[in-house]
C-alpha positions as CSV (number, residue, x, y, z in Angstrom):
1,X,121.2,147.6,235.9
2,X,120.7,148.8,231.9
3,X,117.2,148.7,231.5
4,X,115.6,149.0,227.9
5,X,117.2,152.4,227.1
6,X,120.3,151.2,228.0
7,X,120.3,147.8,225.9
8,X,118.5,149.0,222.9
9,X,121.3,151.9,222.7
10,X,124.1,149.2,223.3
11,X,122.1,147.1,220.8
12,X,122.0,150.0,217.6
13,X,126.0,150.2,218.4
14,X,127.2,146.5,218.2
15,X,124.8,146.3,214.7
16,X,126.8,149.1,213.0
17,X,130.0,147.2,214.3
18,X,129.7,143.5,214.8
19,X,126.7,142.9,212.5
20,X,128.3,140.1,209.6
21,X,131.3,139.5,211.1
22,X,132.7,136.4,211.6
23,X,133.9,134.8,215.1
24,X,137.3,133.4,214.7
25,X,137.4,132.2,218.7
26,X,135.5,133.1,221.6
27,X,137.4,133.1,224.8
28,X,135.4,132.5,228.5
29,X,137.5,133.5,231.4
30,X,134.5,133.5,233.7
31,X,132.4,130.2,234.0
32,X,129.8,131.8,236.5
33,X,128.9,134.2,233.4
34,X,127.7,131.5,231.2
35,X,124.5,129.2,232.3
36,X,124.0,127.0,229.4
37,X,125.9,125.2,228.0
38,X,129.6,124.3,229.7
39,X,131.7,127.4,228.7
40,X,134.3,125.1,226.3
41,X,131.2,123.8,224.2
42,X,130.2,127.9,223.9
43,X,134.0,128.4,222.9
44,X,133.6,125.8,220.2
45,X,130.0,126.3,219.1
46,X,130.5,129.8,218.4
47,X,134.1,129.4,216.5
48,X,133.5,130.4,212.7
49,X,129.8,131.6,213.2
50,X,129.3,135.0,212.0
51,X,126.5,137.0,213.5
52,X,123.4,137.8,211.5
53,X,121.4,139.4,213.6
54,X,121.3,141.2,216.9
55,X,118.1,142.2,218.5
56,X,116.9,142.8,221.9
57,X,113.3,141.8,224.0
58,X,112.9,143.6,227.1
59,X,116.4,143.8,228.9
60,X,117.9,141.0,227.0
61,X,120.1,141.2,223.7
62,X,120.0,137.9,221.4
63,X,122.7,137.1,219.0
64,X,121.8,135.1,215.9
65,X,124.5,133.2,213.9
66,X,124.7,130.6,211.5
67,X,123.6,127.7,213.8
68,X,122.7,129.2,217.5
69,X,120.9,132.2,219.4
70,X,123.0,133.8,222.3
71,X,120.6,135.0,224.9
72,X,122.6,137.8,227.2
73,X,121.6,139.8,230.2
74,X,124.1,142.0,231.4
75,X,123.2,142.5,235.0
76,X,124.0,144.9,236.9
77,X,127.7,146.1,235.6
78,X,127.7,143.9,232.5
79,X,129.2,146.2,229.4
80,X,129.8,144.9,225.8
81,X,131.7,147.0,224.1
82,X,133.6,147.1,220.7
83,X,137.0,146.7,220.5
84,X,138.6,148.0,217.1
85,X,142.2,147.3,216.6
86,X,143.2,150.5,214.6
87,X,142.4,152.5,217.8
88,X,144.7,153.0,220.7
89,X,143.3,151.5,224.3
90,X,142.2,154.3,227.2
91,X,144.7,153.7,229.9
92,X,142.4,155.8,232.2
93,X,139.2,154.3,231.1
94,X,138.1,152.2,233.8
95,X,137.2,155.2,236.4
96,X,136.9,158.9,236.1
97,X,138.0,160.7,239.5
98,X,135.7,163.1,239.8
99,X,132.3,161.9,238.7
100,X,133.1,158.2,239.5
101,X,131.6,157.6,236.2
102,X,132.8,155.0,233.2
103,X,135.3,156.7,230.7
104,X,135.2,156.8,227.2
105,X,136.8,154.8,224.5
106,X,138.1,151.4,224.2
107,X,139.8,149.3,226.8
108,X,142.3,146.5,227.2
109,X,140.9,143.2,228.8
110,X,141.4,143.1,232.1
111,X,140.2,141.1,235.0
112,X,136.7,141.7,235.0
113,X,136.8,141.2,231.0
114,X,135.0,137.8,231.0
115,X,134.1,136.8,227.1
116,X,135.6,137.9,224.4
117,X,134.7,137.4,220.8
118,X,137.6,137.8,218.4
119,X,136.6,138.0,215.1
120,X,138.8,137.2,211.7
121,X,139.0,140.9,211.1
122,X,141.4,142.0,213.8
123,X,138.5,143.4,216.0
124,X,137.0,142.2,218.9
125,X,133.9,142.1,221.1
126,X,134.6,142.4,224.4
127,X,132.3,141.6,228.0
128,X,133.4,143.1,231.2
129,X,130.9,142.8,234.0
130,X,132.6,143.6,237.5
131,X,130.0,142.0,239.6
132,X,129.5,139.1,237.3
133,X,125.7,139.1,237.7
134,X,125.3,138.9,234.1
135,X,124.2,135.9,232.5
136,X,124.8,134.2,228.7
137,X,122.4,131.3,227.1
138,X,123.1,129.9,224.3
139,X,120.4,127.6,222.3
140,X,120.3,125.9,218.8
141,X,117.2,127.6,217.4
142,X,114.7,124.5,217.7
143,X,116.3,124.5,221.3
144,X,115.3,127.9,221.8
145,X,111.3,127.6,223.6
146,X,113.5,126.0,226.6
147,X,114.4,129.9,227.1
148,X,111.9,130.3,229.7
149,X,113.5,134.0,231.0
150,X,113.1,134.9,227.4
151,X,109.1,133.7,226.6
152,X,108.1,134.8,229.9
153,X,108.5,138.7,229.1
154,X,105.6,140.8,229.5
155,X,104.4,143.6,226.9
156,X,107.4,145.1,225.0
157,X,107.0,148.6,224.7
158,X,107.3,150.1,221.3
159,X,106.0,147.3,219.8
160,X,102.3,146.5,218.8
161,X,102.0,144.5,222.0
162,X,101.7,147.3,224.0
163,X,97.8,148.3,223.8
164,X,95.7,149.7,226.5
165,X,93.7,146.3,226.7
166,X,96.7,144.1,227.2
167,X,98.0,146.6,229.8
168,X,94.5,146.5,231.9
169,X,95.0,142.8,232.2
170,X,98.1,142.8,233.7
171,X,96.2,144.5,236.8
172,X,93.6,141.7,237.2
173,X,94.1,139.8,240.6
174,X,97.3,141.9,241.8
175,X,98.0,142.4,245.7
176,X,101.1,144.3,245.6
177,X,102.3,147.7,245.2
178,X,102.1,149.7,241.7
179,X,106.5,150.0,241.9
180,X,106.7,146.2,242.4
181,X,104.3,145.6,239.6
182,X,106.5,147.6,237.2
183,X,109.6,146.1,238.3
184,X,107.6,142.2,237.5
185,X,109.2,142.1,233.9
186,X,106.1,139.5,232.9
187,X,104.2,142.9,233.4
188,X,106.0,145.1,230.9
189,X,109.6,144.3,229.7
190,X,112.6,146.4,230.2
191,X,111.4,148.7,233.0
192,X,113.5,148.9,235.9
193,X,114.5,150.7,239.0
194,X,114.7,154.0,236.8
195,X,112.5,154.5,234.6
196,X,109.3,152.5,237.2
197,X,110.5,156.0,239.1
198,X,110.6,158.5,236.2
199,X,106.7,156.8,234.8
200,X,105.3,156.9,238.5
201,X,106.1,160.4,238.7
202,X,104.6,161.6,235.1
203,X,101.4,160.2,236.1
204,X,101.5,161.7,239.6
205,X,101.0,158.4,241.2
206,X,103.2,157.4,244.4
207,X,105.0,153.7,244.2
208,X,103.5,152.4,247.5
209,X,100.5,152.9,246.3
210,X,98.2,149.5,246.1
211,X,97.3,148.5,242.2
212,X,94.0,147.8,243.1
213,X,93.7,151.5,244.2
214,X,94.3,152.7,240.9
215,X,91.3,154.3,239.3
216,X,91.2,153.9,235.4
217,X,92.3,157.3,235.0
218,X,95.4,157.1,236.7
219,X,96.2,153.6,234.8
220,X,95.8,155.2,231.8
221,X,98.5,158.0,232.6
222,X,101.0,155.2,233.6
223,X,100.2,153.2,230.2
224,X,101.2,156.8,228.4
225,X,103.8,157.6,231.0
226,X,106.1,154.2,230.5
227,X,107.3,154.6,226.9
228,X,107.5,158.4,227.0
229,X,110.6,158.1,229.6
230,X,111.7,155.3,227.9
231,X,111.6,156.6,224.9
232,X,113.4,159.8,226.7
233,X,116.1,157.9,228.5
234,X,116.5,155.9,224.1
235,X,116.8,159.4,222.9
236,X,119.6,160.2,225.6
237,X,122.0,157.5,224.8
238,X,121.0,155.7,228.0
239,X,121.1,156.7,231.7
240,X,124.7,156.3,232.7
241,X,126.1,156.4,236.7
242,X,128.8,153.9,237.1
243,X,128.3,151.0,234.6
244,X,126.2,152.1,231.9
245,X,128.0,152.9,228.7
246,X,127.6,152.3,224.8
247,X,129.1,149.7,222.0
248,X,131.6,152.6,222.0
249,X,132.6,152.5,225.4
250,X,130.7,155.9,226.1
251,X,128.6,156.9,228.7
252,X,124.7,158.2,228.2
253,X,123.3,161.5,229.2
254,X,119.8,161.0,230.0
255,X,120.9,161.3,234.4
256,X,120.9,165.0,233.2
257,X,117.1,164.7,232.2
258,X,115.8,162.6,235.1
259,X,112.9,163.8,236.9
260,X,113.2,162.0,240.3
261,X,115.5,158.8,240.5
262,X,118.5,159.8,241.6
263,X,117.7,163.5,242.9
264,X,117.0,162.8,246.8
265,X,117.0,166.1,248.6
266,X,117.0,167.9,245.3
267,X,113.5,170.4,244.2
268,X,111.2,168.9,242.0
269,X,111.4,170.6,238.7
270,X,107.6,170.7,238.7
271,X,106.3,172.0,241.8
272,X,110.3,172.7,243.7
273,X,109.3,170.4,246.7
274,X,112.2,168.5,247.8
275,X,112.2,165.2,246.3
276,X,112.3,162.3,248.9
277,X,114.1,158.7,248.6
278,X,112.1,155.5,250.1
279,X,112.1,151.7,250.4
280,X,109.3,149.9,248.1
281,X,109.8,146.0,248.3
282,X,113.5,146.1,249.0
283,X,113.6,149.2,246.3
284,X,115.3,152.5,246.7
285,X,112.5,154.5,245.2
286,X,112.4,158.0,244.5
287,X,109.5,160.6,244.2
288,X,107.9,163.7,244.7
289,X,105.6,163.9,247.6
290,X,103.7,166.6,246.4
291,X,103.1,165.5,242.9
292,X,102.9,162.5,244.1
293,X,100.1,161.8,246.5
294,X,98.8,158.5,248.5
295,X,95.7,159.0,247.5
């Protein structure tokens, strides 16, 4: 799933390309994709609105036009990705044989191309989400506090939000295990699978680890810990596998850079102890068990 990396990249690219364009028709060929409202009112809300801002809170991306905010997660596969019409489409885009990741460069729509936003230009915007988990909300702005997924978002990192004192609260009266908390997006925003690994292993803690275990110390690490990877995986262009890619259709470079997730049976590159894969919560998690006591 793109976590904040991931959608703040994809975010910078669709400003430099979509940014003051105008929608000439929008086209929904997936119903499951869009919560609110029917997809035909979408269609014709967004006909002739031209976007005037994009910007994203935690893992979500919101569209502003004329008249209406477009709330988008993409899920797990969901890719939005520019499509300019003086550029030839990539035949072989959909899957590289060899590393099994996304290709390059623009595609045509195909079947799991499920909203497309052409504007007056000639170019288009187009949504391809193979799994369909993603999910589009669409509000009038003084319909917007009805966007509960949206308001309910924990501490956005980068952002003044994020202070030490917030951060200690979010402890207070927790049960459950320090990866679960991470992955609670009321806790901190835009942390996911990844990068809940990549902090747990800067600050040496491991992810089954109780939160009320924690000693201050070791809270403070994590608080440093979560927006230097993410600010790592920003700098990267994303972490890219199988879905991940870009406005451009290209995939990040940060997988080349991670420390644990990802790297079962590989050596830590800090103390070359073989880096072990578990199950937190349901939760592939990966760690080193050296760096990374119980204790």
């Amino acid at each position: 799933m793109p976590e904040l990396p991931e959608v703040e990249t994809i975010r910078r690219g669709l400003a430099e390309k979509v940014l003051h364009k105008t929608i000439e028709r929008v086209e929904v060929r997936c119903s499951r994709i869009i919560l609110h409202p029917q997809p035909p009112e979408l269609e014709r809300a967004l006909a002739h609105q031209t976007i005037k801002e994009i910007s994203r809170r935690g893992k979500f991306l919101l569209f502003e036009t004329n008249n209406y905010k477009l709330l988008v997660h993409l899920g797990m596969t969901g890719q939005l990705t520019f499509w300019d019409q003086t550029q030839r489409n990539d035949q072989n885009f959909f899957v590289h044989p060899l590393t099994g990741l996304q290709k390059a460069r623009q595609h045509a729509v195909d079947k799991h191309t499920h909203v497309s936003f052409y504007f007056t230009d000639g170019n288009a915007l187009h949504y391809r989400d193979i799994r369909q988990f993603g999910k589009w909300r669409l509000y009038r702005p003084d319909e917007f506090e009805r966007a509960k997924e949206f308001w309910q978002l924990g501490l956005e990192p980068f952002t003044p939000s994020y202070n030490w004192k917030k951060f200690l609260q979010g402890f207070d009266g927790r049960k459950l295990r320090i990866k679960s908390l991470l992955l609670n997006q009321s806790f901190v925003a835009g942390v996911g699978n990844i990068y809940a690994d990549e902090a747990l292993f800067e600050a040496g803690i491991h992810p089954e680890r109780l939160v009320k275990s924690l000693k201050q110390e070791e809270k403070r690490k994590l608080f440093r810990a979560i927006p230097k990877v993410l600010r790592r995986g920003l700098k990267y262009g994303g972490t890219s596998f199988q879905n991940y890619l870009n406005a451009n259709g290209e995939a990040g470079t940060n997988q080349e850079r991670l420390k644990v997730y990802g790297r079962e049976g590989e050596k830590c590159r800090r103390c070359k102890s073989m880096i072990i894969r578990i199950v937190v919560s349901q939760r592939g998690s990966h760690l080193c068990p050296k760096c990374q006591s119980r204790r």
